[in-house]
KEKOL-317032 format. One record per residue: residue number from 0; residue in three letters; x, y, z of N, C-alpha, C, O in turn. Coordinates in Angstrom, 1 decimal, always signed. Example, Ala and Ser with C-alpha at 12.3 -4.5 7.8 and 13.67 -1.06 7.14 Angstrom:
SITE 0 ALA +13.2 -5.7 +7.8 +12.3 -4.5 +7.8 +13.2 -3.3 +7.8 +14.2 -3.3 +8.5
SITE 1 SER +12.8 -2.2 +7.1 +13.7 -1.1 +7.1 +12.9 +0.0 +7.9 +13.4 +1.1 +8.0
! end
This chain:
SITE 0 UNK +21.2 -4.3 +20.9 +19.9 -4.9 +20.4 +18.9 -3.7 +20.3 +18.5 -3.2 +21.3
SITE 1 UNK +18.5 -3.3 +18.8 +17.2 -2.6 +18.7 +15.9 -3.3 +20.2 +15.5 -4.3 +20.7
SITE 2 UNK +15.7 -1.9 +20.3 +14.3 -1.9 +20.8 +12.8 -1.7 +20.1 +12.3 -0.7 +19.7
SITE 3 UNK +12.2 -2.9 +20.1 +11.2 -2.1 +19.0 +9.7 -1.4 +19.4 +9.2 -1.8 +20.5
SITE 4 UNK +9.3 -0.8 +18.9 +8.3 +0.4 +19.9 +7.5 +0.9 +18.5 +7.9 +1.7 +17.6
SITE 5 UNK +6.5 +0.2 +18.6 +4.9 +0.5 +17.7 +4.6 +2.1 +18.3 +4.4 +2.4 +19.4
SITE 6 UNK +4.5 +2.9 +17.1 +4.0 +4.1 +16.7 +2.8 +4.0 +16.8 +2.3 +2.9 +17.0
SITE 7 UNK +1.9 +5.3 +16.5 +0.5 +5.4 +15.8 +0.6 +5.7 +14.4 +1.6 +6.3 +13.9
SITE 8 UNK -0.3 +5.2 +13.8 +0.2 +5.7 +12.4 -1.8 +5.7 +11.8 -2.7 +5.0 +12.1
SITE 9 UNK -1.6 +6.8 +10.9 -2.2 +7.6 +10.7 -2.3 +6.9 +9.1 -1.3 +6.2 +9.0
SITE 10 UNK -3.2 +6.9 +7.9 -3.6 +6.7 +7.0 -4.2 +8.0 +6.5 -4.5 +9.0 +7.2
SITE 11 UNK -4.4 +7.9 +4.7 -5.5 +9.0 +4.4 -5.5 +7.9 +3.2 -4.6 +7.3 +2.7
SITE 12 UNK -7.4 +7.9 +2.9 -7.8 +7.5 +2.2 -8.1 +8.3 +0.8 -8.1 +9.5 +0.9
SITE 13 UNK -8.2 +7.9 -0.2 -9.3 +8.5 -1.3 -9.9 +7.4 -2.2 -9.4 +6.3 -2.1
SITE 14 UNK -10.9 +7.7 -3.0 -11.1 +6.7 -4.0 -10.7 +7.4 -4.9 -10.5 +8.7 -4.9
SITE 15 UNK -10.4 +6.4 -6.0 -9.4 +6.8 -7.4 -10.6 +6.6 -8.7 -11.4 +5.7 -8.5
SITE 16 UNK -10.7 +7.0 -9.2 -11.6 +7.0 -10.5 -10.4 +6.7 -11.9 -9.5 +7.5 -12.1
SITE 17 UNK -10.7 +5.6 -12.6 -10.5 +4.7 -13.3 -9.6 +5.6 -14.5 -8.7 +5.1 -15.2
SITE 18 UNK -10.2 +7.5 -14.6 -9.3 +7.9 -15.4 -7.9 +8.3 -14.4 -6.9 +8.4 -15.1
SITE 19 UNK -7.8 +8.4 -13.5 -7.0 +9.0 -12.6 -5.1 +8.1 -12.7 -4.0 +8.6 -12.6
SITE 20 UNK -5.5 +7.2 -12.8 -4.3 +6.0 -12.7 -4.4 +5.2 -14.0 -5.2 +4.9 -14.9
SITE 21 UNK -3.0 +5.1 -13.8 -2.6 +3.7 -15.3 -3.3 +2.4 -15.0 -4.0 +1.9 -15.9
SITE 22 UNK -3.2 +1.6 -13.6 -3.5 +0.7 -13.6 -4.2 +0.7 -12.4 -3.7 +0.1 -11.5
SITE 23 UNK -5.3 +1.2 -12.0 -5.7 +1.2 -10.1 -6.2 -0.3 -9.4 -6.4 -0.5 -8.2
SITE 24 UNK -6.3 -1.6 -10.8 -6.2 -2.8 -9.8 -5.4 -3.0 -9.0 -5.6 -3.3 -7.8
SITE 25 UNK -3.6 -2.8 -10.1 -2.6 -3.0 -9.2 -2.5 -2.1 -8.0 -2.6 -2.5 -6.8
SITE 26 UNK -2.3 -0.7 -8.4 -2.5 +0.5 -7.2 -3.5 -0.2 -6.2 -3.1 -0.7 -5.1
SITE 27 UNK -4.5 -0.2 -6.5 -5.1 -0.4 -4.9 -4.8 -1.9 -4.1 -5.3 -2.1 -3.0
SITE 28 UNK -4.0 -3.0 -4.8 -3.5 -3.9 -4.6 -2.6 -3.9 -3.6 -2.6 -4.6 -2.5
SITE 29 UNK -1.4 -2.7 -4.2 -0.8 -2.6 -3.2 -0.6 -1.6 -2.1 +0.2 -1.6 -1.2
SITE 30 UNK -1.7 -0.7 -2.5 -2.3 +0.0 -1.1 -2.8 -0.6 -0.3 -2.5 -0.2 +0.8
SITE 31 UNK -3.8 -1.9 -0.2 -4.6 -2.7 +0.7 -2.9 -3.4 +0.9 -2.7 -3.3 +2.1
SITE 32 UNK -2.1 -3.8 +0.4 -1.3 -4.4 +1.1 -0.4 -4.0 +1.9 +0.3 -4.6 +2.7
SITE 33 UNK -0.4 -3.0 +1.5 +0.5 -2.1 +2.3 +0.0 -1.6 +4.0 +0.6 -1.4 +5.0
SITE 34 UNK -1.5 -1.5 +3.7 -2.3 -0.9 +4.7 -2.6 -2.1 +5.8 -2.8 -2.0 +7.0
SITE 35 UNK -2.6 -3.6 +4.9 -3.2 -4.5 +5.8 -2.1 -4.7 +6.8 -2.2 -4.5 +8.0
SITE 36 UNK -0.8 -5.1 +6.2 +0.7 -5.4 +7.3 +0.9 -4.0 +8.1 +1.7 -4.1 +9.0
SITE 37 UNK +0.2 -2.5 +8.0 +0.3 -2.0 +9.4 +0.1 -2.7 +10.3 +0.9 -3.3 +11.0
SITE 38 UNK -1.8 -2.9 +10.4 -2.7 -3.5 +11.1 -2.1 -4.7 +11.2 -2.0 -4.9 +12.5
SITE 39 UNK -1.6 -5.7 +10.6 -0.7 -6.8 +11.5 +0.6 -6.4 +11.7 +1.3 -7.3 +12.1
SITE 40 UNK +1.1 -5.5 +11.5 +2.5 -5.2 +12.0 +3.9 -5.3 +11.3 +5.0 -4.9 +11.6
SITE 41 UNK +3.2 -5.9 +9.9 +4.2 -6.7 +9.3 +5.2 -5.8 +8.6 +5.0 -5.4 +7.4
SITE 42 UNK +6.0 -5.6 +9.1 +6.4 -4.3 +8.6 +7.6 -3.9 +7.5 +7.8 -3.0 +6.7
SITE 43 UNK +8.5 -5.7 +7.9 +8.7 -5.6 +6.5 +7.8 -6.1 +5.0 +8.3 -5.6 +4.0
SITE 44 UNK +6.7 -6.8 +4.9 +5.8 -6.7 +4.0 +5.2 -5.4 +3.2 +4.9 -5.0 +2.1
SITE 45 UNK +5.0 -4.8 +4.5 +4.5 -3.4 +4.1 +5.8 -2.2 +3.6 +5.9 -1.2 +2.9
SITE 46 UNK +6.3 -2.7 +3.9 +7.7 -1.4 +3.0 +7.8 -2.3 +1.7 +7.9 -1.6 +0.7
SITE 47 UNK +7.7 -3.6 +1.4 +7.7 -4.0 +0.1 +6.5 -3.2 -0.5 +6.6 -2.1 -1.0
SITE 48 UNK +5.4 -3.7 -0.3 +4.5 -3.1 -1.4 +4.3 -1.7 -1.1 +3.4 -1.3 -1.8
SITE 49 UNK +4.8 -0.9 -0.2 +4.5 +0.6 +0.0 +5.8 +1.1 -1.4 +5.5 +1.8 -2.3
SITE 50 UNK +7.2 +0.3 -1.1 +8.3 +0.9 -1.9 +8.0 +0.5 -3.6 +8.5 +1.1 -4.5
SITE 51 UNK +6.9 -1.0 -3.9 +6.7 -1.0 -5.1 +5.1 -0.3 -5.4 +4.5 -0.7 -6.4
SITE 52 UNK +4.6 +0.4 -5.0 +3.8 +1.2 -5.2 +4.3 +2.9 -5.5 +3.7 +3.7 -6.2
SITE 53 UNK +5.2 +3.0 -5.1 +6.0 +4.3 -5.4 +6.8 +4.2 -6.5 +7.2 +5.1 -7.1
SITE 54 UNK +7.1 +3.0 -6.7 +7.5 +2.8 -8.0 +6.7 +2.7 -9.0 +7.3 +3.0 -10.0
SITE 55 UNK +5.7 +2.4 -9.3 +4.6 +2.3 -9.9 +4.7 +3.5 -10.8 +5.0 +4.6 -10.3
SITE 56 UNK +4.6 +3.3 -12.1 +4.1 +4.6 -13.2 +2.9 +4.6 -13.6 +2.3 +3.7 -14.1
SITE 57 UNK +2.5 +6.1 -13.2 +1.4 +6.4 -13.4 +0.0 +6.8 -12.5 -1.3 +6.8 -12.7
SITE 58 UNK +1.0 +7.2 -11.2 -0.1 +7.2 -9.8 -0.2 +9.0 -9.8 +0.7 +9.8 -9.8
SITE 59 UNK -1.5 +9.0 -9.8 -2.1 +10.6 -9.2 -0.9 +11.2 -8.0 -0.3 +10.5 -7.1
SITE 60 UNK -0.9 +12.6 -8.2 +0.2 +13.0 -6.7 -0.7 +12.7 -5.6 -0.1 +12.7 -4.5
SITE 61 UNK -1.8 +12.5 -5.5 -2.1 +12.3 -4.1 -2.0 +10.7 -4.1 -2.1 +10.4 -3.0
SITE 62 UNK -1.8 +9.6 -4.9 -1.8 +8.5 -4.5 -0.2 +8.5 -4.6 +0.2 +7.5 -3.9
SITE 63 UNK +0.7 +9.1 -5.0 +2.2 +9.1 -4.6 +1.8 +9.5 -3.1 +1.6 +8.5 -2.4
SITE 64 UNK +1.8 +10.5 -2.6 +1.3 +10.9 -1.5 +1.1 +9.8 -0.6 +2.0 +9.7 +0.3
SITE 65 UNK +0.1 +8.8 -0.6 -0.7 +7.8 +0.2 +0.7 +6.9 +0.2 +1.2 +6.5 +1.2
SITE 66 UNK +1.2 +6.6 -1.2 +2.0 +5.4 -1.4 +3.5 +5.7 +0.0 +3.9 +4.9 +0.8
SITE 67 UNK +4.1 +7.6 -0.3 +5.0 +7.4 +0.6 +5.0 +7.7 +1.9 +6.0 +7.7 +2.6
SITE 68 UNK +3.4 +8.0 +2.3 +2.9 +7.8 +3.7 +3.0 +6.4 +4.2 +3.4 +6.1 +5.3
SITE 69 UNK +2.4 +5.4 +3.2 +2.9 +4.3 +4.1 +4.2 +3.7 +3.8 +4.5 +2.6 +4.3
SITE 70 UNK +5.0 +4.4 +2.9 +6.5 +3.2 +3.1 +6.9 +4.5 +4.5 +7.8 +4.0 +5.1
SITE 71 UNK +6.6 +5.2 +4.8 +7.1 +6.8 +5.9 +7.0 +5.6 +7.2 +7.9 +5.1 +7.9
SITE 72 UNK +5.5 +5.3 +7.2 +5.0 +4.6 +8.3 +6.1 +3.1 +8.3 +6.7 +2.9 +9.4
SITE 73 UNK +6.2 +2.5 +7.6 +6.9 +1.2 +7.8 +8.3 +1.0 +8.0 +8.9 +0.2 +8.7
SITE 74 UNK +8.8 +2.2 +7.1 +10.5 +2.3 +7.7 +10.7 +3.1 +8.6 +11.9 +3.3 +8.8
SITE 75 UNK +9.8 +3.8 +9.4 +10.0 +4.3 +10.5 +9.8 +3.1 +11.8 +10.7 +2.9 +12.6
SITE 76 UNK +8.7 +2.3 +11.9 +8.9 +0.9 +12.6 +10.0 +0.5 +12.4 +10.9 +0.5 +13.3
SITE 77 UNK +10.3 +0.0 +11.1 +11.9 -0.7 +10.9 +13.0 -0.2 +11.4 +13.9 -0.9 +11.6
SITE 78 UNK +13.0 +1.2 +11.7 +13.8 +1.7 +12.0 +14.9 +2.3 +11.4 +15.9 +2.8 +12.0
SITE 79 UNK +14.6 +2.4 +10.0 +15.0 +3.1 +9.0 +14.9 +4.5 +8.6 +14.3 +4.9 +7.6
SITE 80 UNK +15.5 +5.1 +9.7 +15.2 +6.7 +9.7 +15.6 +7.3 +8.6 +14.8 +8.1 +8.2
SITE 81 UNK +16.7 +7.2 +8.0 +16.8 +7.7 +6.7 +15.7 +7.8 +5.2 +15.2 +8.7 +4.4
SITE 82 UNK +15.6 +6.4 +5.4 +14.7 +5.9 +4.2 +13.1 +6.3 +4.7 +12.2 +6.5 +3.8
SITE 83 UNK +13.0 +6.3 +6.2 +11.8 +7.2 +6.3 +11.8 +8.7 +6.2 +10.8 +9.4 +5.9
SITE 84 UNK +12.5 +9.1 +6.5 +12.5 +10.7 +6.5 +11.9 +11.0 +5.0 +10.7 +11.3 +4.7
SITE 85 UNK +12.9 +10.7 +4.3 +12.6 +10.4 +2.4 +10.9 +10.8 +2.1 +10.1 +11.7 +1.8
SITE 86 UNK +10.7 +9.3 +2.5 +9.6 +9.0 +2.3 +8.2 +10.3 +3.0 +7.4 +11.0 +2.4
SITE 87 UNK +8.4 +10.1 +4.2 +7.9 +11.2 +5.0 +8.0 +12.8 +3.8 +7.3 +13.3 +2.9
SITE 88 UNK +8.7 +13.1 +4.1 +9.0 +14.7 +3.1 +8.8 +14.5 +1.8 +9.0 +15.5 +1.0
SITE 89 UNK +8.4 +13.4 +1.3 +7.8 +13.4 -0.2 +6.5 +13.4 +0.3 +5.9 +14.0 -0.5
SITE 90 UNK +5.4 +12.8 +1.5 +4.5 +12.7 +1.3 +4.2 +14.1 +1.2 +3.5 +14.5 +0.3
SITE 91 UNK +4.9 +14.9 +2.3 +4.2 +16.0 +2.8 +4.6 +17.0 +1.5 +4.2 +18.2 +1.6
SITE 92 UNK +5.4 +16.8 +0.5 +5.5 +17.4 -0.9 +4.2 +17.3 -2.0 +3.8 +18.3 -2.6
SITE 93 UNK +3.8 +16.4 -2.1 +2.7 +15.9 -2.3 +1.3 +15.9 -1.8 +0.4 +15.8 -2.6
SITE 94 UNK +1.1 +16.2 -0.6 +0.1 +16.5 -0.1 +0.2 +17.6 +1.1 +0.0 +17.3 +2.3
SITE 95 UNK +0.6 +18.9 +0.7 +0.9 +19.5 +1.9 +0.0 +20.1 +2.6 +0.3 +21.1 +3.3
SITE 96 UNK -1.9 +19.4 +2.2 -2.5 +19.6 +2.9 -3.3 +18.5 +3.4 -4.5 +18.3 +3.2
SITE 97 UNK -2.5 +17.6 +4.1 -3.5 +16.5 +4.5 -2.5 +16.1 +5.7 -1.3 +15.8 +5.7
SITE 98 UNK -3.4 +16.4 +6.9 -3.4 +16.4 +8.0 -2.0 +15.0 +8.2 -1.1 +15.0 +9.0
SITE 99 UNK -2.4 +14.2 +7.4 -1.8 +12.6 +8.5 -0.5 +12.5 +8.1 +0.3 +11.8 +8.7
SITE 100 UNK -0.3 +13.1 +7.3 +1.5 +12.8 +6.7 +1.9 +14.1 +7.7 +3.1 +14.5 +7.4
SITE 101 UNK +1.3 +14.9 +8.8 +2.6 +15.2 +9.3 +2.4 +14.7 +10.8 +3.3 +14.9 +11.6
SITE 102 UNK +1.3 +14.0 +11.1 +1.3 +12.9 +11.9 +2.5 +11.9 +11.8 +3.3 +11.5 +12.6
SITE 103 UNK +2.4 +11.6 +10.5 +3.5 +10.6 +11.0 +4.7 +10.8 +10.9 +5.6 +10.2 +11.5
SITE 104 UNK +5.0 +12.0 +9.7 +6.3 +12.1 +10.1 +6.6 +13.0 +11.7 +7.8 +13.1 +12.1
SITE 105 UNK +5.5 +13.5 +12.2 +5.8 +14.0 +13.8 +6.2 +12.8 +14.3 +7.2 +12.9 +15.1
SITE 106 UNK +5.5 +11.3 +14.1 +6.4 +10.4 +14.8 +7.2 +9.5 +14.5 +7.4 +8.6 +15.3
SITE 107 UNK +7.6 +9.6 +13.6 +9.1 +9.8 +12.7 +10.0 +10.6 +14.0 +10.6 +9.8 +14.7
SITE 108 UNK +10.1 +11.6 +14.1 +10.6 +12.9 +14.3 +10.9 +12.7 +15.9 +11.8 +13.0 +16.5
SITE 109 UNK +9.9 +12.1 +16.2 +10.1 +11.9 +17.6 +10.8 +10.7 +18.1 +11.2 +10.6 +19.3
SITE 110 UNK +10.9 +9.3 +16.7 +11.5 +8.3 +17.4 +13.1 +8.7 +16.8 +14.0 +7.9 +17.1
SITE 111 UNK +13.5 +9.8 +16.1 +14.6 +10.2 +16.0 +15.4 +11.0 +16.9 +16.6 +11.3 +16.9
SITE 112 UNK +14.1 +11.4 +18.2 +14.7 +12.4 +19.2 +14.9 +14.0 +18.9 +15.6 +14.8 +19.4
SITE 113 UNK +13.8 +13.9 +17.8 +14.0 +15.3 +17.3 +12.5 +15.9 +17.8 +11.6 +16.3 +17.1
SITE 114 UNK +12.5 +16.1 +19.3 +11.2 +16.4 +19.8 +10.7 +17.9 +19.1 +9.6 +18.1 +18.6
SITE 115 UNK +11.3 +18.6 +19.0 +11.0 +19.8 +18.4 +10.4 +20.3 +17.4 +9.6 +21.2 +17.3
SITE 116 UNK +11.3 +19.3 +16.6 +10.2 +19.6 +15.1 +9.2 +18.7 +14.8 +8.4 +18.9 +13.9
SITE 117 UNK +9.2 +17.3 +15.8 +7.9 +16.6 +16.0 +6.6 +17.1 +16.3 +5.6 +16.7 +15.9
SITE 118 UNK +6.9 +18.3 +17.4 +6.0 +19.0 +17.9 +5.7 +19.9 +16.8 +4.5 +20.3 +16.6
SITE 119 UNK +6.4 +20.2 +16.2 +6.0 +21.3 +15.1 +5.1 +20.7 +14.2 +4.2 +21.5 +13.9
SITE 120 UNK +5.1 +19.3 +13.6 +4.5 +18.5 +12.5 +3.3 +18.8 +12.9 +2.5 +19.4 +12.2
SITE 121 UNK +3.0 +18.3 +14.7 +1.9 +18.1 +15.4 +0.6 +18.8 +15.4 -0.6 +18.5 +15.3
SITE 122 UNK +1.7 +20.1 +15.5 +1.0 +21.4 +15.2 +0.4 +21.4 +14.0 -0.8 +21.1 +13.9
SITE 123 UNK +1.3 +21.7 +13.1 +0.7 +21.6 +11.6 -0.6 +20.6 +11.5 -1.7 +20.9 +11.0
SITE 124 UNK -0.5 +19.6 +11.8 -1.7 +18.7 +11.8 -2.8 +18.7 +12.5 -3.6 +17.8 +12.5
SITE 125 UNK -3.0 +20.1 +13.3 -3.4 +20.1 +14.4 -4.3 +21.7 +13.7 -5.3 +22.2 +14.1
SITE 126 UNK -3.5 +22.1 +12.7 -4.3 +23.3 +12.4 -4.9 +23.0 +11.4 -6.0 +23.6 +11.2
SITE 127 UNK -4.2 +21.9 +10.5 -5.3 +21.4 +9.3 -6.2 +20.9 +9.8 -7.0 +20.9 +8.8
SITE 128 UNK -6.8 +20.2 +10.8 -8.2 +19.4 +10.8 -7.5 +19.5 +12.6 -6.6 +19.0 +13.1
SITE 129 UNK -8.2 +20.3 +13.1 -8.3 +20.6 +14.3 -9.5 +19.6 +15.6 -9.5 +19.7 +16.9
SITE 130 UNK -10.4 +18.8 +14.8 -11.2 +18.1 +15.7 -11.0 +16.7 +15.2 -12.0 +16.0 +15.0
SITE 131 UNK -9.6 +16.3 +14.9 -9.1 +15.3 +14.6 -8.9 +14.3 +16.0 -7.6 +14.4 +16.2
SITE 132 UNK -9.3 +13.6 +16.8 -8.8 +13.5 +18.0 -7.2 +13.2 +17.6 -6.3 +13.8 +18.3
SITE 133 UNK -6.7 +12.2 +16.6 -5.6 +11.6 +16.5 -4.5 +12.7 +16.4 -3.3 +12.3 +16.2
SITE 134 UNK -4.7 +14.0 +16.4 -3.8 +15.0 +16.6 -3.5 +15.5 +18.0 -2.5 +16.1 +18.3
SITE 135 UNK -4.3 +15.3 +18.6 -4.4 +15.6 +20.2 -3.5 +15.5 +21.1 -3.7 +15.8 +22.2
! end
């Protein structure tokens, strides 16, 4: 029997300007839904609209970014290390300067037992925005 064990998970925001995206009703449709089932937990809800927001044509690389920060965050709850890793290492392709995608894939990293390079993410997140408490 899986054990299941709530992470921290980390978000990054932006606002999108209307030329930026094909469609940003939908986009931000299913970023708020994606972001609301963290905060309830719902975790398979939130890999649906995180995984059809990455599918989406026509999202800015930082909103790819956001989109596979949170399927990172939901299939690492699930327990879906593979399909999080993925996800995880595309955000941080995409945004390899924003602090919270290596937050989470640090705890990614860590519920895989890979303390090492968890610690390493940490770091990195820890040099990009250093009075972050959530890197601490």
């Amino acid at each position: 029997m899986k054990k299941s064990v709530t992470l921290p998970a980390i978000f990054f925001l932006t606002t999108v300007s209307a030329a930026q995206a094909h469609d940003t009703s939908t986009i931000h449709s299913l970023l708020d839904k994606s972001a609301d089932a963290v905060t309830a937990k719902n975790w398979v809800a939130g890999a649906g609209a995180a995984s059809d927001l990455v599918e989406t044509e026509g999202l800015t690389p930082l909103q790819t970014a956001m989109a596979q920060n949170n399927l990172c965050i939901h299939m690492t709850q699930l327990q879906r290390f593979g399909g999080a890793l993925d996800a995880c290492d595309a955000a941080v392709a995409y945004a390899p300067e924003a602090w919270a995608v290596y937050v989470n894939r640090g705890n990614l990293l860590y519920a895989m037992g890979k303390r090492g390079a968890a610690k390493a993410d940490y770091a990195k997140a820890k040099t990009l925005n250093p009075t972050e408490p959530a890197v601490d």
